[in-house]
N, CA, C and O atoms as a DFTB+ gen file, in Angstrom:
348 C
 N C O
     1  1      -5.608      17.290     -11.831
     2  2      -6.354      16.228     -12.465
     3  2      -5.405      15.152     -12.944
     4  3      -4.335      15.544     -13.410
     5  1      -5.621      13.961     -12.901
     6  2      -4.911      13.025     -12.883
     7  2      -3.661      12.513     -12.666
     8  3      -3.104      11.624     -13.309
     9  1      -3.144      13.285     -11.474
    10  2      -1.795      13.280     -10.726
    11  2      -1.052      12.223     -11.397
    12  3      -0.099      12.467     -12.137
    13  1      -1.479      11.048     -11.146
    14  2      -0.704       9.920     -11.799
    15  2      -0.712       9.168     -12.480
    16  3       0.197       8.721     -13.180
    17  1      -2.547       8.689     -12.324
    18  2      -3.183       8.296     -13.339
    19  2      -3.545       8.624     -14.913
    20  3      -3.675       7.777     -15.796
    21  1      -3.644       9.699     -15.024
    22  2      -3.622      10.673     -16.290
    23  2      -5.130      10.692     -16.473
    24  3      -5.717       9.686     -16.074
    25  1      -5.643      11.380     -16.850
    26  2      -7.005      12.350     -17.366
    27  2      -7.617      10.695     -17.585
    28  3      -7.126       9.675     -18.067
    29  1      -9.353      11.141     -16.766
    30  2     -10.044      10.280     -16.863
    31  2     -10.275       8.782     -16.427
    32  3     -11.034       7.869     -16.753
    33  1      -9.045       9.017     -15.352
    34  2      -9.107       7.537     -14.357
    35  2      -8.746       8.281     -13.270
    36  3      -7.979       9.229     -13.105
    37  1      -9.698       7.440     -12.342
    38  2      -9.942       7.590     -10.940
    39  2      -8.084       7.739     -10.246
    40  3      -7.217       6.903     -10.499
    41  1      -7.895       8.807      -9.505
    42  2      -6.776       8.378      -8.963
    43  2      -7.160       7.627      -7.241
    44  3      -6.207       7.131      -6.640
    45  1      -8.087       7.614      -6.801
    46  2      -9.154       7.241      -5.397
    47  2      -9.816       6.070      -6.204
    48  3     -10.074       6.297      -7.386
    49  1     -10.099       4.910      -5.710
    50  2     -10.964       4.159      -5.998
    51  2     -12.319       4.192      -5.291
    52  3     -12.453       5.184      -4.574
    53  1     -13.416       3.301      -5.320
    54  2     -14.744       3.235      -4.486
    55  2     -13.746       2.570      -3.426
    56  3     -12.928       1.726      -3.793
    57  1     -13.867       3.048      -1.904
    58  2     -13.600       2.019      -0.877
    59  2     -12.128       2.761      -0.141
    60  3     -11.734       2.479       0.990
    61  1     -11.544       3.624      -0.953
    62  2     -10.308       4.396      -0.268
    63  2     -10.466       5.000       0.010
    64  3     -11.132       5.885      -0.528
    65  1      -9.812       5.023       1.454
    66  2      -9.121       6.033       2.378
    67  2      -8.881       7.438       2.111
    68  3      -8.069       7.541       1.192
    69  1      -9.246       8.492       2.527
    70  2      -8.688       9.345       1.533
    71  2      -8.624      10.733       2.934
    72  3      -9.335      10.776       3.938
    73  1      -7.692      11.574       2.578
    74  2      -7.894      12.766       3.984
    75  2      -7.892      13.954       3.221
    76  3      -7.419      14.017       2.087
    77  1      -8.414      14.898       3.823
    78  2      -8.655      16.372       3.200
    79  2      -7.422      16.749       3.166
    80  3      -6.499      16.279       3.830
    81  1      -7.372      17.749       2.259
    82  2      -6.271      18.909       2.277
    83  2      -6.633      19.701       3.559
    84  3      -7.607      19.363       4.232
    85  1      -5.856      20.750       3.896
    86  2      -5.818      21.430       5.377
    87  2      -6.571      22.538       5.022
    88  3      -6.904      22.691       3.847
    89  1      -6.923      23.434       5.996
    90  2      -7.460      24.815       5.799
    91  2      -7.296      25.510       4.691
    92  3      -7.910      25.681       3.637
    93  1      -6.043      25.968       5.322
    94  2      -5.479      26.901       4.180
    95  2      -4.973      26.403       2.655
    96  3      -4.391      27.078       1.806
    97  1      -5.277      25.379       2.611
    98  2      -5.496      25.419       1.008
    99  2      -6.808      24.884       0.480
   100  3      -7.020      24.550      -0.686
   101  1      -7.594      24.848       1.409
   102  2      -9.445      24.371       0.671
   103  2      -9.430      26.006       0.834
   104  3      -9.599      26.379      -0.327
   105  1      -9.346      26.894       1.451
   106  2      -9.820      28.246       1.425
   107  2      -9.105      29.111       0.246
   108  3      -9.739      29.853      -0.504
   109  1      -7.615      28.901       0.184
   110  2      -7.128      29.298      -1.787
   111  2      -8.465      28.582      -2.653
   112  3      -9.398      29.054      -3.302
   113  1      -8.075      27.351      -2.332
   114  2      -9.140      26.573      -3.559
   115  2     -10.505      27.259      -4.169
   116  3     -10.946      27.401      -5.309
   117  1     -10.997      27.648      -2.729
   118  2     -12.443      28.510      -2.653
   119  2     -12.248      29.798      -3.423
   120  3     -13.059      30.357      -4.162
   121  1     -11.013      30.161      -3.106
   122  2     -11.164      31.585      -3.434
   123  2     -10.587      31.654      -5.102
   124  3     -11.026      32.344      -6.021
   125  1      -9.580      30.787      -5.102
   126  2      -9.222      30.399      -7.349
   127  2     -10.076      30.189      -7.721
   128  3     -10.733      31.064      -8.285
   129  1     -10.558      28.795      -7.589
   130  2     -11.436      27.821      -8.746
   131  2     -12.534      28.886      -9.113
   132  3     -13.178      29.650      -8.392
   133  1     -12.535      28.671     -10.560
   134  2     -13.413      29.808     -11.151
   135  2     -14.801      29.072     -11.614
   136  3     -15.921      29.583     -11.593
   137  1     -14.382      27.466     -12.126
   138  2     -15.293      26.416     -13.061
   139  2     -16.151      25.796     -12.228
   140  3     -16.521      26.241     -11.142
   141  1     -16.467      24.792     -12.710
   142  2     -17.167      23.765     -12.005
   143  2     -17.164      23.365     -10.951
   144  3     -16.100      23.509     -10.349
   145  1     -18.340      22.664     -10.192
   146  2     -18.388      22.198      -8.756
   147  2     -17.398      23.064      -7.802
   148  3     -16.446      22.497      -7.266
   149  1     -17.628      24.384      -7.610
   150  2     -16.988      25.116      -7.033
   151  2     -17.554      24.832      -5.088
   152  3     -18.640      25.005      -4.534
   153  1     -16.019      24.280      -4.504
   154  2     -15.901      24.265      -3.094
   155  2     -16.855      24.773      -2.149
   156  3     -16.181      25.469      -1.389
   157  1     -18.267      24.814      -1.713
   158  2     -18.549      25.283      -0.746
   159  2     -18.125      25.495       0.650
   160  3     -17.577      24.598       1.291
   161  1     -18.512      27.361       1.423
   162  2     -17.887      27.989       2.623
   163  2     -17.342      26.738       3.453
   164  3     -16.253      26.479       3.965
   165  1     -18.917      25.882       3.341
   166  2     -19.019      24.815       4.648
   167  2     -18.112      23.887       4.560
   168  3     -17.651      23.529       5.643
   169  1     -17.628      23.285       3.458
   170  2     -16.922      22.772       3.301
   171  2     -15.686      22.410       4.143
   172  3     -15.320      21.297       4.519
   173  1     -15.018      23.867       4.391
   174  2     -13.951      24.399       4.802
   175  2     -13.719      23.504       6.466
   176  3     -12.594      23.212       6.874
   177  1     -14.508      23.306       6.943
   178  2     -15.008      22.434       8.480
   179  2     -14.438      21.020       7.976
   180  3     -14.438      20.156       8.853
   181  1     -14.149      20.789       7.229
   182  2     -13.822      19.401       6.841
   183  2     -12.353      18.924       6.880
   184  3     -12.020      17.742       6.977
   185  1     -11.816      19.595       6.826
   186  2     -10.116      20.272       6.714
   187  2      -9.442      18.737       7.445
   188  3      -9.768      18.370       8.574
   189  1      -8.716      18.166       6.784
   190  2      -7.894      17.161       7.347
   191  2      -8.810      15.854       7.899
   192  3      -8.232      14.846       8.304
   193  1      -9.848      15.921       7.888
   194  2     -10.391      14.893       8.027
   195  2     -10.585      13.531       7.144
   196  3     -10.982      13.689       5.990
   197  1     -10.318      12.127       7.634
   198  2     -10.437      10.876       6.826
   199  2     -11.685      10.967       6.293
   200  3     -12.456      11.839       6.695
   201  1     -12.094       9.948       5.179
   202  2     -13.165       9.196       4.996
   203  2     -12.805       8.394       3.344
   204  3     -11.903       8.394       2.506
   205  1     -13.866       7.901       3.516
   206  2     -13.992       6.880       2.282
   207  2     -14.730       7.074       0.790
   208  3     -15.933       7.165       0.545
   209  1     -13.595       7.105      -0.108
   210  2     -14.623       7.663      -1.523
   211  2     -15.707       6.697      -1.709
   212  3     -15.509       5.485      -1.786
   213  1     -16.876       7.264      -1.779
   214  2     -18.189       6.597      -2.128
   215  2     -18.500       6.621      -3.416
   216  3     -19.203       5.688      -3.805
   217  1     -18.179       7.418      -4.183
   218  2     -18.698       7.916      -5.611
   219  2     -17.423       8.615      -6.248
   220  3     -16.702       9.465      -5.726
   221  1     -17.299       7.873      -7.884
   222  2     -16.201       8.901      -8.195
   223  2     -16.893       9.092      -9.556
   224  3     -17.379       8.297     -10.360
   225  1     -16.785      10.221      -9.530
   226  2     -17.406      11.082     -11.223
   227  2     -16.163      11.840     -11.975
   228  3     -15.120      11.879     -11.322
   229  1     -16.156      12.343     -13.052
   230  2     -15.074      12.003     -14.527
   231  2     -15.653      13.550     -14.938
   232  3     -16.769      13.175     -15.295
   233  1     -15.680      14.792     -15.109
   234  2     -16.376      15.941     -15.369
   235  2     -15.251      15.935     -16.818
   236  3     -14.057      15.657     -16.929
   237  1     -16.268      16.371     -17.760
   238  2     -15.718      17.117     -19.298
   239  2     -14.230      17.240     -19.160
   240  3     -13.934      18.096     -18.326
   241  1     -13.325      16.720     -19.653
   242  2     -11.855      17.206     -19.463
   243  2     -11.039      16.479     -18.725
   244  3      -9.850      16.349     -19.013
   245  1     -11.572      15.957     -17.743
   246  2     -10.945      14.742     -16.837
   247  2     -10.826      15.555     -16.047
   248  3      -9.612      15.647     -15.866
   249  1     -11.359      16.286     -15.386
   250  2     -11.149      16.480     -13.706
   251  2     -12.162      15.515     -12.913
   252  3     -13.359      15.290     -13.093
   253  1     -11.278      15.045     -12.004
   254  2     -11.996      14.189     -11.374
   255  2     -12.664      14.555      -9.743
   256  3     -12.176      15.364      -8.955
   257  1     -13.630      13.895      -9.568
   258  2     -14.361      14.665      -8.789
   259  2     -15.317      13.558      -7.604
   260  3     -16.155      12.766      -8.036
   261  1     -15.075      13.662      -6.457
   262  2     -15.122      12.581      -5.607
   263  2     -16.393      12.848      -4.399
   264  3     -16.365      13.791      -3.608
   265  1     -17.628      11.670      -4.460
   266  2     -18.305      11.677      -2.900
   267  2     -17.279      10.662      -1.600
   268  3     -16.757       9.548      -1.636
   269  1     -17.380      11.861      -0.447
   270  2     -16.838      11.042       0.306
   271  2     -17.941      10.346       1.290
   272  3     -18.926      11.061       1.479
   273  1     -17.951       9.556       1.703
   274  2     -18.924       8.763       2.841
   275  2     -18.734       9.431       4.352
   276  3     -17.812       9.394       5.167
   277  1     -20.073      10.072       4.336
   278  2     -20.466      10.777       5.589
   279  2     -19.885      11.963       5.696
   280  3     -19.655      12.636       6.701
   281  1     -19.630      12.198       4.386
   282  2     -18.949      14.283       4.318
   283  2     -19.676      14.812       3.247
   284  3     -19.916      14.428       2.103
   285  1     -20.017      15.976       4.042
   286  2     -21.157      16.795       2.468
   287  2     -20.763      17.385       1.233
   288  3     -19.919      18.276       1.326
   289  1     -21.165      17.105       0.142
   290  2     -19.852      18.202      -1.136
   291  2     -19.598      17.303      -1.621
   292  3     -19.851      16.135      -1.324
   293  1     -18.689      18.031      -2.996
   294  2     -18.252      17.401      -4.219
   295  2     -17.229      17.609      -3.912
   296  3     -17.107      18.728      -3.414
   297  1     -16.124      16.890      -3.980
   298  2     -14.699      16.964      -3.647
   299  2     -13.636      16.922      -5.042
   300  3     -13.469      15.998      -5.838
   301  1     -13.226      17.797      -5.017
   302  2     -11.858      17.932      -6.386
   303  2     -11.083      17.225      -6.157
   304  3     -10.779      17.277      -4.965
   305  1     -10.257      16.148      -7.002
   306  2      -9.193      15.491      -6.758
   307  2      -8.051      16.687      -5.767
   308  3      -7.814      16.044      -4.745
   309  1      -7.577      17.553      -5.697
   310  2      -6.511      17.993      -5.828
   311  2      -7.189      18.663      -4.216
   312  3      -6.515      19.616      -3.826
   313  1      -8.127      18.378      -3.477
   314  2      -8.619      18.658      -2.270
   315  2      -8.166      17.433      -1.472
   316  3      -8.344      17.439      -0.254
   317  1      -7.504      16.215      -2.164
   318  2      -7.261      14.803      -1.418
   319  2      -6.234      14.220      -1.598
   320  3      -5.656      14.271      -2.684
   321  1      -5.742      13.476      -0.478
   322  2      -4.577      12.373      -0.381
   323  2      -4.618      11.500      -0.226
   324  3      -5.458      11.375       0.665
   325  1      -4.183      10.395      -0.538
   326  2      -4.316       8.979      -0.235
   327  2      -3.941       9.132       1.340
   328  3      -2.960       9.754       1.747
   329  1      -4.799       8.523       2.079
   330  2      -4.827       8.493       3.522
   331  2      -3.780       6.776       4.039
   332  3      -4.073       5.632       3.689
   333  1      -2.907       7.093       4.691
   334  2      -2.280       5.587       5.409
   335  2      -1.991       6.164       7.178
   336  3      -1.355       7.104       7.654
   337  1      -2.768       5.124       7.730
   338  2      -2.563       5.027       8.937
   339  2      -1.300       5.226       9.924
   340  3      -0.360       4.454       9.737
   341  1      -1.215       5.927      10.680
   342  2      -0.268       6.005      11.317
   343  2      -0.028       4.452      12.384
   344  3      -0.838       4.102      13.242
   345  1       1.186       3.758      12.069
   346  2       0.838       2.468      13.330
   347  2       1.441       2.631      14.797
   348  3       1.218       1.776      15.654
């Protein structure tokens, strides 16, 4: 939660780029996270894929918590990277 930004600001804005974490760590994720908006199976199909934060929500505590555009689920900050194009 707030890698750089610190608790309670977006580290993703509306409109960024953003790519999944890989398999094998959305499937740890699945299997730790004990709290809130816990990772769904399906999820896991999503693995490394781009898209664009649509929605960013602020949960009790500052974990931050992200819709991506045209991917299903609540996304944990710490499921994402700032995405830059390869040229």
């Amino acid at each position: 939660m707030g890698k750089t930004k610190g608790p309670y600001k977006a580290e993703f804005e509306i409109g960024t780029s953003v790519q999944i974490a890989d398999r094998e760590f959305l499937e740890n994720f699945l299997r730790e996270w004990k709290f809130h908006h816990k990772l769904q199976p399906e999820q896991l199909d999503y693995h490394g894929q781009v898209a664009d934060v649509g929605k960013v929500g602020i949960y009790h505590g500052g974990d931050e918590l992200y819709d991506l555009i045209g991917i299903p689920g609540i996304w944990h900050e710490c499921c994402l990277k700032a995405y830059t194009p390869v040229l």
